[in-house]
N, C-alpha and C positions, 0 to 999 in steps of 0.2 A: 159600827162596822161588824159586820159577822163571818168570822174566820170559821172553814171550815178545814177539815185536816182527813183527807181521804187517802186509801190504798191506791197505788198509781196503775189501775185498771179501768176500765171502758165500765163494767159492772156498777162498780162504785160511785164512780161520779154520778153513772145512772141514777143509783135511788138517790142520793144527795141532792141531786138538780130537780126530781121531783118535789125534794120536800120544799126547796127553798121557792118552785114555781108557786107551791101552793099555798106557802105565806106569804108572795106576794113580793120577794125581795128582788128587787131589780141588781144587775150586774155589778152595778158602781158601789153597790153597799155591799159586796162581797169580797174575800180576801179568802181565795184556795190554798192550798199547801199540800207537801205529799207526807205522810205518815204512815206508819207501818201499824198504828192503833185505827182503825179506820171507825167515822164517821163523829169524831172529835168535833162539834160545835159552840163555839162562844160568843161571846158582845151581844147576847141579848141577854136578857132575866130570864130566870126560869118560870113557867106558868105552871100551877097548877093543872094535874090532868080534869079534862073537860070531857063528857061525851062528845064523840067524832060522829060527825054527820058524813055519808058517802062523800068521798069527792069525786069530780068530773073529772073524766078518761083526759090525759094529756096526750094531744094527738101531733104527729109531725109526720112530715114526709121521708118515705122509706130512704130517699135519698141521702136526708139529712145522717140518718140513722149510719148509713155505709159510712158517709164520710168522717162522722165522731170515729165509728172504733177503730178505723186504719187512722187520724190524727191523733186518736188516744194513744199509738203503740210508739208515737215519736217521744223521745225523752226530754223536752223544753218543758220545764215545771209550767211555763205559761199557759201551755193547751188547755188546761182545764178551765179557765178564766174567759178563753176566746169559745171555748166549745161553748159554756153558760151565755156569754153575750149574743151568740149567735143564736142559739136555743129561745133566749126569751124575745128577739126579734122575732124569730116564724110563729113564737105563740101569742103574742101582743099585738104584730103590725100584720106581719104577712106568713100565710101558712109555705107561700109558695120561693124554695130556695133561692131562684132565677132572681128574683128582685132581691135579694141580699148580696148577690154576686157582684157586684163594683164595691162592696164594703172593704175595708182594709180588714177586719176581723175575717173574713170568708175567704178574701184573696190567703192572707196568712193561714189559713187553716187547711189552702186546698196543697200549697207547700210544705207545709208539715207531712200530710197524708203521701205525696209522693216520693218525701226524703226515708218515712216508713217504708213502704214499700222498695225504695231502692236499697235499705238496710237490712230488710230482712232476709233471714235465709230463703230458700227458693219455698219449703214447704208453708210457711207463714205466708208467703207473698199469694197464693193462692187461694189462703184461708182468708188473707186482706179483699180480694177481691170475690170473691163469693158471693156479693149481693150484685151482681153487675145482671144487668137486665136490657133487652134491645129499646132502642130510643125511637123518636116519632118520626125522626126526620127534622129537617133544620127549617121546614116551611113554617109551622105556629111560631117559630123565633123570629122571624126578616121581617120589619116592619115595611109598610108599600109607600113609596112617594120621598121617601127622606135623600139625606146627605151622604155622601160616604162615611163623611167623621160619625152620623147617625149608626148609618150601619155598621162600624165597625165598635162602636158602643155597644148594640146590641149582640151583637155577636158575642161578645162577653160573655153573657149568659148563656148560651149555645148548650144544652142538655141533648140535642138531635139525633147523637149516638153515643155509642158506648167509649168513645176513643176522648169525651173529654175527663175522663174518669182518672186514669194514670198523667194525663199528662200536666204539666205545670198551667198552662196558660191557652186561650185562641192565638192562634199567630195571623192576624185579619192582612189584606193587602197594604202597600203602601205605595205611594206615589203622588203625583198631581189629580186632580179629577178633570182637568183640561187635557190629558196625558194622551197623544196621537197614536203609539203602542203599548199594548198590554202585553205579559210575557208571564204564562201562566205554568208553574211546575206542579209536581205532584202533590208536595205534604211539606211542613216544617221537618227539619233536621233536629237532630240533638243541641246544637246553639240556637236554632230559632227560635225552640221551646223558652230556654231558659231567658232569651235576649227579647223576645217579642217579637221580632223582626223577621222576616222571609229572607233569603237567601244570604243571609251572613256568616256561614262556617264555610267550612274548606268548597264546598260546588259553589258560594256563592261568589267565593275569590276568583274559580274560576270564568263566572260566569262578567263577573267584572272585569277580569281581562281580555275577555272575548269581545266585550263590549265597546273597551276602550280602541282593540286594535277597528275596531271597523267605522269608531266614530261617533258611537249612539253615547249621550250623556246619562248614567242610569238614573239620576236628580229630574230627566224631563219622562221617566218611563216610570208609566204600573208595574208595579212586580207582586204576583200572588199566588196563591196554590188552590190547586181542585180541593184540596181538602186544608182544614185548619188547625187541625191539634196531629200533634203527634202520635205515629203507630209504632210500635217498639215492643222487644221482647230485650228479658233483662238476662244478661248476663255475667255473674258477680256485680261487680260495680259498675259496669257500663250498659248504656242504654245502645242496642243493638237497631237502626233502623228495619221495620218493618214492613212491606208495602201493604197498602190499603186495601181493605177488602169493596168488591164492589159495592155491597151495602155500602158498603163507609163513604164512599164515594157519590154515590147516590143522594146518600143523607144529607150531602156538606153540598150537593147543586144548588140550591137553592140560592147560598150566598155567591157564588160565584155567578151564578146569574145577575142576581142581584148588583154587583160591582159591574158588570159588563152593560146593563141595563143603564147604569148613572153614566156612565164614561162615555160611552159607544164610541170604543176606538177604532183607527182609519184600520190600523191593522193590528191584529192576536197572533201572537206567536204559543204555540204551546212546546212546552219542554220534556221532553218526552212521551211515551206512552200512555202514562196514566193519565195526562191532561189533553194528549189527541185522542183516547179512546173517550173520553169524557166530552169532547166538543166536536168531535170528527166523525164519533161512533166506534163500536167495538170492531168494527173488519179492517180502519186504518193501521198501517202499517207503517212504521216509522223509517227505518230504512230503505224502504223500497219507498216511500212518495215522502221524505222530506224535501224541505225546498222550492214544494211546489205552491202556488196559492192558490185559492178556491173562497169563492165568497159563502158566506155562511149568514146566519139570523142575527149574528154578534158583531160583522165588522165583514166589510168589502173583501179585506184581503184577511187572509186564515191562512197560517204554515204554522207545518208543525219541524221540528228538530231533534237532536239528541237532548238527553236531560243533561248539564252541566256535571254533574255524577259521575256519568258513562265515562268520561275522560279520565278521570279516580280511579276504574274499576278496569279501565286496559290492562292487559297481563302483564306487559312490560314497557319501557319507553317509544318503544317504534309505534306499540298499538293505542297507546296515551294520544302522542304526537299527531296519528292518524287522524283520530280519532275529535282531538282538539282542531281541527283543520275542518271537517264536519262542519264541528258547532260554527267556527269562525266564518265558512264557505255559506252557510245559510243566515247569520244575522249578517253577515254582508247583501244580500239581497235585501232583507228587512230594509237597512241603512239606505240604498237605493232606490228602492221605491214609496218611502217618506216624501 
């Protein structure tokens, strides 16, 4: 076993990981540690020095690169062990990060990197994200012809924009795939992220009592969002919802198509704004034509509604109440014309 014993910087492990690429030592015969004497190696013999022939450039994806030094600044002595295993994956199997992302090393390292990031002060978190670069789109991600359970696999991998960078996890839809209504909101929330799940934090309470009063089981409905990772701005400790920029939104159609394409439900409901400007076009207006249905390329009947949110964000109980009466007055029609 070869202990190595580095300064607890992104720098350090760097040259350290080179040496150990290039003798060849696979992860499982490694044993990290943090020290203040940095670059401390033992469990092998010593060799004699030999002339050093060039070695070949060690190449990875700039990607990779981002995500080591925002997981190097979390404090779990572990990172330096998951960073090497994941490292000698992209140089051995595959250069490309995407196929490493179902890995339990990679899932744990992309939650490292955003526990950094929500620890750091504001000017480090800025300096964490500094390598962030616009993405292709989510269309080379969506494979054609699959399952949902397929494409919600693939979605995993989802590099299509910049928004899967900060956030914890995809939040993909859920529901039946024989599911008669689809009910599509804007983005995961701050518990989505963390949970996996679409509509589980405070809108989704509400959105389940809204449900119940009019009948609809939410266990026989799609529930999912125009976009899948989380948009946030950090404020001290908490994650501030952000709304989605239309690129972002743009980027993440694909999958939504994709879901609506497997299902082809009788009727789509969208929840607010972001997902009737996404399937309605940008001139609907939610207030002025909710309620109404309109057949669309996705499903016969199309309405759109308040986002479950909106009721949250009333200024006081009468405008809550109002408000919630909305939501409840339009999935009562949904309920109806099932």
């Amino acid at each position: 076993m070869r202990r190595v014993a580095i300064q607890p910087t992104f720098e350090a492990w760097q040259v350290a990981a080179r040496v150990l690429l290039r003798e060849g030592l696979p992860p499982t015969e490694v044993l990290w540690s943090e020290a203040e004497t940095p670059g401390r190696v033992s469990g092998s013999p010593a060799s004699p020095a030999a002339p050093s022939a060039p070695s070949p450039a060690i190449r990875v994806p700039r990607q990779f690169l981002d995500l080591a030094r925002q997981a190097a600044s979390h404090r779990d002595p572990a990172r330096w062990g998951l960073l090497y295993e994941v490292l000698w994956r992209l140089v051995h199997e595959s250069r490309d990060l995407r196929s490493t992302a179902p890995d339990p090393a990679t899932r744990r390292l992309r939650a490292m990197a955003a526990e950094a990031r929500l620890e750091a002060p504001p000017a480090e978190q800025q300096e964490l994200l500094r390598g962030e670069r616009p993405g292709p789109g989510a269309g080379p991600f969506v494979p054609v012809g699959v399952s949902l359970a397929e494409l919600r696999e693939a979605a995993r991998q989802c590099t299509g924009c910049d928004l899967y960078r900060p956030a914890t996890q995809t939040v993909f839809g859920q529901g039946p795939p024989d599911a008669r209504i689809v009910l599509v909101g804007e983005q995961p929330g701050d518990q989505e992220d963390l949970r996996g799940a679409p509509f589980v934090g405070p809108a989704g309470e509400v959105l389940d009592r809204a449900l119940a009063e009019v009948g609809l089981a939410r266990d026989r409905l799609y529930v999912t969002n125009a976009v899948k990772h989380f948009s946030f701005v950090e404020r001290g400790k908490r994650r501030i919802h952000q709304k989605p920029r239309l690129a972002e939104v743009t980027a993440c159609r694909p999958w939504l198509e994709a879901e609506l394409a497997v299902i082809r439900p009788e009727i789509l409901v969208c929840l607010g704004a972001t997902a009737a400007g996404a399937l309605l076009g940008p001139d609907f207006r939610v207030m002025r034509e909710r309620g109404r249905f309109t057949p669309t390329r996705w499903a016969p009947k199309t309405v759109a509604t308040i986002h479950p949110s909106a009721v949250l964000r009333g200024e006081d109980e009468v405008a809550q109440a109002r408000l919630y009466r909305m939501l409840v007055e339009d999935l009562r029609k949904v309920a109806e014309a099932i």
